[in-house]
C-alpha positions in Angstrom: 0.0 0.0 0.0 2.6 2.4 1.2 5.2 1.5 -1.9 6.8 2.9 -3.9 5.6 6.1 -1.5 7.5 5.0 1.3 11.2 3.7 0.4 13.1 2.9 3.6 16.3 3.2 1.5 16.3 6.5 1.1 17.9 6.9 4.5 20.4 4.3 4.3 22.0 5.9 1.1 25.2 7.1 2.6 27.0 6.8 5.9 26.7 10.2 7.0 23.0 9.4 6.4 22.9 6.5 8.4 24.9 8.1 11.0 22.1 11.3 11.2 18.9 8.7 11.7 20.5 5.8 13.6 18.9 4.8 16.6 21.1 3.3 19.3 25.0 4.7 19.5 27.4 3.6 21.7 30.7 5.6 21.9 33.0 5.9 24.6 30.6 8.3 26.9 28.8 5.0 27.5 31.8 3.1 29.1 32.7 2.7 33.2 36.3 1.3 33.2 36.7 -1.1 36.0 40.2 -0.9 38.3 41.0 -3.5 40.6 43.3 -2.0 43.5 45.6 -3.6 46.0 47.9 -2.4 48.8 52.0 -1.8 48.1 53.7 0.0 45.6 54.9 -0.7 42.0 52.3 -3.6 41.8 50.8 -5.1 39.2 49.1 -8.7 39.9 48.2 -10.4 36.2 44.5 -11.6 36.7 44.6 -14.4 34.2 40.7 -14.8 33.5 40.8 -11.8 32.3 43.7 -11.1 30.3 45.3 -7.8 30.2 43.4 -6.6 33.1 45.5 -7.0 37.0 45.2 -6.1 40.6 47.1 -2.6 40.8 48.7 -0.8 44.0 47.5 2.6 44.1 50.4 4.5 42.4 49.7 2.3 39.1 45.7 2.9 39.6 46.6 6.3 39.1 48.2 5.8 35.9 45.5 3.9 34.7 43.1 6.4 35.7 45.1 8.8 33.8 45.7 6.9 30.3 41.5 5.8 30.7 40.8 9.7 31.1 43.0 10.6 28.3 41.3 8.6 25.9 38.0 9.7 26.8 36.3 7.4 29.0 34.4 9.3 31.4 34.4 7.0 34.4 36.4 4.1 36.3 34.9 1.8 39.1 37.0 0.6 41.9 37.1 -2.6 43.4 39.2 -3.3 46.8 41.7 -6.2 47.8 42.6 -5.6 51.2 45.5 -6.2 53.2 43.5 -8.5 56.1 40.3 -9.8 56.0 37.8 -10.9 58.8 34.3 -11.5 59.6 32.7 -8.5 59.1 35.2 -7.1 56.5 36.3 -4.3 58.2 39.0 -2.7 56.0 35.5 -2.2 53.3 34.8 1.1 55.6 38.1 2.1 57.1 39.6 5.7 56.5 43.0 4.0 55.7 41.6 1.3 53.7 42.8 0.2 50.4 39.1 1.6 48.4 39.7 4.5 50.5 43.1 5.4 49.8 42.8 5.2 46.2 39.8 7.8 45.7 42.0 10.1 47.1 45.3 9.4 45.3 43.1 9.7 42.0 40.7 12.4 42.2 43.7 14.2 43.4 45.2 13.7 40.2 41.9 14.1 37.9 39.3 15.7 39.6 37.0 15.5 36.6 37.2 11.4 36.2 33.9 10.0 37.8 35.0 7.8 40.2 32.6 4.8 41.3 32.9 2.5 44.2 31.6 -1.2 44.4 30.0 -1.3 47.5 30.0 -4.6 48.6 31.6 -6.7 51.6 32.8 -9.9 49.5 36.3 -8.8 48.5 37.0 -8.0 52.3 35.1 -10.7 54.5 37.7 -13.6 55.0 34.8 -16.2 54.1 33.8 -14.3 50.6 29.9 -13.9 51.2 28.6 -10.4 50.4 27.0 -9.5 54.1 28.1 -10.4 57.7 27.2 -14.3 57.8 25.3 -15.2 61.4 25.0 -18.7 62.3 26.3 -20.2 58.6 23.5 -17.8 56.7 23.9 -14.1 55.3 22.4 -11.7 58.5 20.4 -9.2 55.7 19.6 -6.6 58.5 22.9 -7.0 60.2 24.6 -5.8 57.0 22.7 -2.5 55.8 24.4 -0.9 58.4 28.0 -1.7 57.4 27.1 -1.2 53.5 26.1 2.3 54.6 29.0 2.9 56.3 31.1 2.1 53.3 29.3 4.3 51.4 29.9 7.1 53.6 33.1 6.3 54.1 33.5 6.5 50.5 31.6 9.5 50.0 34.2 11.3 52.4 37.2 9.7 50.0 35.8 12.0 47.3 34.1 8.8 45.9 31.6 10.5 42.4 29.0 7.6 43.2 28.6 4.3 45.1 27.2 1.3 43.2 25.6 -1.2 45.8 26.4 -5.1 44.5 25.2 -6.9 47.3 21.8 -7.3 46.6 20.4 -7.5 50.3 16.9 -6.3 50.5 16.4 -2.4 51.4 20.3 -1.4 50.9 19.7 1.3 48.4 17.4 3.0 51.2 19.7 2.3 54.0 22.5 4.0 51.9 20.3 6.5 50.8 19.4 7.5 54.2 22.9 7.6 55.4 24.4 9.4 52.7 21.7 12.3 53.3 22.4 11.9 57.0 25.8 12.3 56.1 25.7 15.9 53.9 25.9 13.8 50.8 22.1 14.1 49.8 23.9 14.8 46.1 26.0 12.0 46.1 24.3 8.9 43.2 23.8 5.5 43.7 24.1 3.2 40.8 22.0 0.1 42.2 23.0 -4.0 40.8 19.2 -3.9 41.0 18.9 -7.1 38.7 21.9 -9.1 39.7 21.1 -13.0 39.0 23.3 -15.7 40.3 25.8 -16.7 37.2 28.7 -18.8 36.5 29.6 -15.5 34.5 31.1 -13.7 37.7 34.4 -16.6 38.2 36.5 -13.9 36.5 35.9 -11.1 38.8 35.9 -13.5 41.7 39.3 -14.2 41.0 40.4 -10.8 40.4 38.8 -9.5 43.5 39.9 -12.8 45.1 36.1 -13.0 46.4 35.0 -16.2 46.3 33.0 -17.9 48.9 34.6 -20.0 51.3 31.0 -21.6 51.6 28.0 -22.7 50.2 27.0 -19.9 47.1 25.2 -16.7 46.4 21.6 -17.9 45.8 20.0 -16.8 48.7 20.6 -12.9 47.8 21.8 -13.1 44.4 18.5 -13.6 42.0 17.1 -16.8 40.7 18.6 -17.2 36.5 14.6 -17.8 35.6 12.5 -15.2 37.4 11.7 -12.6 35.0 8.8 -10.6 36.9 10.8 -11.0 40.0 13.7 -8.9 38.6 11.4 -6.1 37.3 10.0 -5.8 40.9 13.9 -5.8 41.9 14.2 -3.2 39.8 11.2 -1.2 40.8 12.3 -1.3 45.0 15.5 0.3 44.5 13.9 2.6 41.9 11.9 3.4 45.2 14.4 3.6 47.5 16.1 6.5 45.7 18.2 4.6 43.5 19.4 7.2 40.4 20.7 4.1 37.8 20.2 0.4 37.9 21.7 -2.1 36.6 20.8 -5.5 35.3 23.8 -8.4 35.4 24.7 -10.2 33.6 24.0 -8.3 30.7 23.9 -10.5 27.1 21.7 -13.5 28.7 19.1 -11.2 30.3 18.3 -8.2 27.8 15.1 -9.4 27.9 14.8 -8.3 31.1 16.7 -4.6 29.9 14.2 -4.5 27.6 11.3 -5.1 29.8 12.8 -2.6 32.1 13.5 -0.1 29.5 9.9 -0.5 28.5 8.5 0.2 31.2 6.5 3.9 32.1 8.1 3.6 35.6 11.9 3.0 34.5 11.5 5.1 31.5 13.6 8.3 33.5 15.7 5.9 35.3 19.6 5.2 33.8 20.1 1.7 32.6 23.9 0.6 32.7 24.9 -2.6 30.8 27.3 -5.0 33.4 29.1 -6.7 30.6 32.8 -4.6 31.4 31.8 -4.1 35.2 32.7 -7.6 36.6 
């Protein structure tokens, strides 16, 4: 009905053309570079599930940050390997600790690089679960308060924006809430507000040096097959005053992304892809 009227073609006739009408870009605004830091100096720990990528001490963080900046990538995300662990992962909201020392060191040096933090207790809890573990099971309740205390404790690093991985229930308010508490009421959270249980995460568990010393992640992390389950994931944290979510893995769930991006409610709401954030 509609040809020859209507010749979809017509737009595709050059590149500059295609370049004017086309729909989805990605360029290097879109990336979040992810550093993995460790104490010392002059150290640089190969990660070998994920070649070309290593633990770095503080001094080459910075000169990561730097050559990542210069070549336009807005934003780095830190993760921590600490000098000691324990139970309660204590060096995750120290003033001296490792997370801590390198917002510092690298918003010293470039002020203008967004700098997130993982927020999360598994890389600094000596049995790898991401909460405070109470009688052999994950204490939900008894965690929000040290998550929030990270966060704060980033926040007074210079930390851009905490990014909650934990998935406990009602961390994105508790955080929220402290932040505000805190004179950091401007301060984002980018919220892991989809984060299913996956075989996909042995990489960063070995970079972050995170894995769990018992049992698995499956009673916090989300169940591979529960679709509507994950939107209402998303929609709590939406609630409690997360500012982007994220769904991880990315490639095996865009059906979810697309389901969130669909939405009326999420519409407003950032989506970040978790395919280069481990």
């Amino acid at each position: 009905m509609y040809f020859p009227v209507y010749r979809a073609r017509r737009l595709r006739k050059s590149e500059t053309l295609r370049r004017m009408v086309r729909e989805t870009k990605v360029s290097v605004d879109d990336f979040i570079y992810p550093l993995f830091v460790t104490h010392g100096r002059k150290v640089r720990n190969e990660i070998s599930s994920m070649p070309g990528i290593a633990q770095l001490s503080v001094d080459y963080a910075v000169r990561e940050a730097e050559e990542t900046f210069r070549l336009g990538v807005p934003a780095i995300i830190l993760f921590g390997i600490p000098k000691k662990k324990d139970p309660r992962g204590s060096e995750a909201y120290a003033r001296s600790g490792i997370i801590q020392q390198a917002i510092r060191a690298i918003k010293d040096k470039l002020p203008e690089l967004v700098v997130i933090t993982d927020v999360c207790l598994c890389e600094y809890t000596s049995h790898g679960h991401c909460g405070v573990v109470v009688k052999g099971e994950v204490d939900n309740d008894a965690t929000l308060e040290l998550l929030a205390k990270m966060s704060v404790s980033h926040a007074e690093a210079g930390a851009d924006m905490v990014a909650p991985s934990d998935m406990m229930d009602g961390r994105v308010q508790a955080i929220r809430r402290a932040l505000d508490r805190s004179g950091f009421e401007n301060l984002p959270i980018m919220a892991y507000a989809a984060k299913h249980a996956s075989g996909f995460y042995g990489p960063f568990r070995e970079a972050a040096e995170s894995t769990p010393q018992f049992g698995d992640r499956r009673s916090y992390q989300m169940d591979p097959s529960n679709a509507r389950e994950a939107m209402r994931e998303v929609r709590l944290d939406v609630q409690e005053g997360a500012d982007i979510i994220m769904v991880k893995p990315a490639l095996p769930y865009l059906d979810i992304i697309r389901a969130v991006r669909g939405s009326l409610i999420f519409r407003w709401v950032p989506i970040t892809l978790a395919e280069s954030i481990p």
